[in-house]
N, C-alpha and C positions, 0 to 999 in steps of 0.2 A: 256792327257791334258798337253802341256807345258808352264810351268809359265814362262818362258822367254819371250813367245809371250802373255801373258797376262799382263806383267810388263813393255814391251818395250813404248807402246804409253803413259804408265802415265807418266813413268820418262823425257821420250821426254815434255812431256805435261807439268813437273813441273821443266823441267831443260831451257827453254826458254821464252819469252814472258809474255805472262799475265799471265800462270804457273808460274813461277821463282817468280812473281811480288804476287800472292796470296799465295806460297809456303811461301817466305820471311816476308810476313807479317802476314802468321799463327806463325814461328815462334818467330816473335815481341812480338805476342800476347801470347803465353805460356812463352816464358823470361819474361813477364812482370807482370804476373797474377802468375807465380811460381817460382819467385829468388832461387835460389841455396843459401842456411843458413845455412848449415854444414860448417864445417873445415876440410882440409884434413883429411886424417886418417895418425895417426905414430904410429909407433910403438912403443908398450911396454913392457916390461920386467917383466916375467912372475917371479913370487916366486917359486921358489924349495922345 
């Protein structure tokens, strides 16, 4: 079975048209429903 030919018509399908248009507005809808609230991460300095 190859998953290239099993991936190709989605990505076609969500990389144009009313794909792109309902791809983009799923991820409206997850940015919006789950903000990113952390802070970066830095680093710290471990004790010896």
């Amino acid at each position: 079975m190859d998953l290239g030919a099993l991936l190709e018509p989605i990505q076609k399908f969500f990389g144009e048209g009313i794909g792109k248009l309902i791809a983009d507005f799923a991820s409206l809808l997850y940015q919006l429903l789950y903000p990113s609230n952390a802070e970066a991460a830095q680093p710290i300095e471990i004790p010896k």
